[in-house]
C-alpha positions as CSV (number, residue, x, y, z in Angstrom):
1,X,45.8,37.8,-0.5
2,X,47.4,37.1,2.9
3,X,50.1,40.4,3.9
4,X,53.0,39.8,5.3
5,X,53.3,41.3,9.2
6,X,54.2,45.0,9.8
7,X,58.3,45.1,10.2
8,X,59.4,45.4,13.8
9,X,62.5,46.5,14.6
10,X,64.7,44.6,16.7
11,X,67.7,46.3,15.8
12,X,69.0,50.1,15.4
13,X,71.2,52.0,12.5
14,X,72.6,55.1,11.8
15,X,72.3,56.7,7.8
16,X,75.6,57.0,7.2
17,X,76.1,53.4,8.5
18,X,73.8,52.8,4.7
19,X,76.7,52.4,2.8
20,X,79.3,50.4,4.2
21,X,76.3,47.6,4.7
22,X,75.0,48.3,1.5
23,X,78.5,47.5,-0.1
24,X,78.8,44.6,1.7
25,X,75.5,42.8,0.9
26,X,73.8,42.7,4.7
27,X,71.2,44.5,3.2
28,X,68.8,41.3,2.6
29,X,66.2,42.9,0.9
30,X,64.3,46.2,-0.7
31,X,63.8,48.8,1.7
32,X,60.5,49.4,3.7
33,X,59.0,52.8,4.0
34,X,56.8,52.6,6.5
35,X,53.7,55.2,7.2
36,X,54.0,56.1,11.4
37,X,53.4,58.4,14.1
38,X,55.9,61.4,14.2
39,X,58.3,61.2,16.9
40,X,60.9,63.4,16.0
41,X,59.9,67.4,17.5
42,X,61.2,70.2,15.7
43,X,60.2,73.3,13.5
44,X,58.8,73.0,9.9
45,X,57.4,70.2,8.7
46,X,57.7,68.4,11.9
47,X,54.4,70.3,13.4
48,X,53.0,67.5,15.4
49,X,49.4,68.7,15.0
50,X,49.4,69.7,11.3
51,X,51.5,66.4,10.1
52,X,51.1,63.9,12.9
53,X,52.0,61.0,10.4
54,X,55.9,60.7,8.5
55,X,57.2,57.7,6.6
56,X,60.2,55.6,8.2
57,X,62.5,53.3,6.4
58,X,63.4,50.1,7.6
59,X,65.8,47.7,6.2
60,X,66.4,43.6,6.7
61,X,70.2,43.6,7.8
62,X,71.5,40.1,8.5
63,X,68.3,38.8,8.8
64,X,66.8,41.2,11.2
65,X,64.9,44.5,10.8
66,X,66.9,47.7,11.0
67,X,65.4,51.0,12.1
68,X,66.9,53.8,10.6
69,X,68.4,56.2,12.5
70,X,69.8,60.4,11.6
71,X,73.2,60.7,12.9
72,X,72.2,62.2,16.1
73,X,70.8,58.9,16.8
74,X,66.8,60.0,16.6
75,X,64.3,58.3,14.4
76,X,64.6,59.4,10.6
77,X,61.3,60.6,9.3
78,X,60.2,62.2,5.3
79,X,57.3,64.1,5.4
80,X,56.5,62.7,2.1
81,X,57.2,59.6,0.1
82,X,58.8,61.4,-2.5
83,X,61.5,62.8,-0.7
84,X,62.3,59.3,1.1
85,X,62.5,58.1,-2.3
86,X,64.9,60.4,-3.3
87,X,66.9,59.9,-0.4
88,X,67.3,56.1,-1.0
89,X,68.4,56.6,-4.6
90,X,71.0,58.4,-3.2
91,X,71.9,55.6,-1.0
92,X,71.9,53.3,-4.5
93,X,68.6,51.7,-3.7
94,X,65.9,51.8,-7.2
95,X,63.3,49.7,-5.2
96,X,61.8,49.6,-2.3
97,X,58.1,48.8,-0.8
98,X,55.3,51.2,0.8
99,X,54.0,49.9,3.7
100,X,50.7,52.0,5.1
101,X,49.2,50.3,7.9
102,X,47.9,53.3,10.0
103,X,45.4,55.3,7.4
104,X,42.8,53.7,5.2
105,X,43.2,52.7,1.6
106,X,39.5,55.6,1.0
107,X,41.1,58.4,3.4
108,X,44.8,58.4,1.4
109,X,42.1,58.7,-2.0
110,X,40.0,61.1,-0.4
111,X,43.2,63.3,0.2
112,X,45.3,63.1,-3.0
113,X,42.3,63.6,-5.1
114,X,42.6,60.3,-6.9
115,X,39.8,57.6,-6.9
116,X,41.2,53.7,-5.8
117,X,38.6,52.0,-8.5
């Protein structure tokens, strides 16, 4: 099975930017929520030493990858898959992929609990 590269962003937009391009069919593709290094420092779940890794969305708008970005104009990060997933059915998405790049496939088993075989 040959994957297909790691999105790279060569373009930038905002969350509430979402829906405009949503409605107007840029979007090209699903979603990708992508497994990364945290970048954005704050209180909560944003601990930097107890959850060094967040999920990112990117999206494929007029043919090039999108970085999503809050508002303020920082990089948007879940803490969890679940809550990004909510987040894009709220933005009308149903579908989107998982890309995880950065842990192996036997340390994600070893910490949910679940066995790969």
């Amino acid at each position: 099975m040959t994957m297909t590269p790691t999105p790279t962003a060569t373009i930038s937009v905002r969350q509430n930017e979402i829906p405009d391009l949503s409605a107007a069919y840029r979007i090209n593709t699903y979603p990708v929520a992508l497994r990364s290094r945290r970048e954005t420092e704050a209180g909560g779940f944003a601990d930097q030493d107890k959850f060094p890794l967040t999920w990112t969305v990117y999206f494929m708008i007029d043919g090039q990858w999108a970085q999503l970005l809050s508002a303020r104009g920082l990089q948007r990060e879940w803490s969890s898959l679940d809550r990004l997933e909510k987040w894009l059915r709220t933005m009308g998405f149903r579908y989107f992929w998982v890309r995880n790049d950065i842990e192996p496939a036997d340390a994600i088993s070893a910490v949910s609990g679940h066995s790969m075989k």
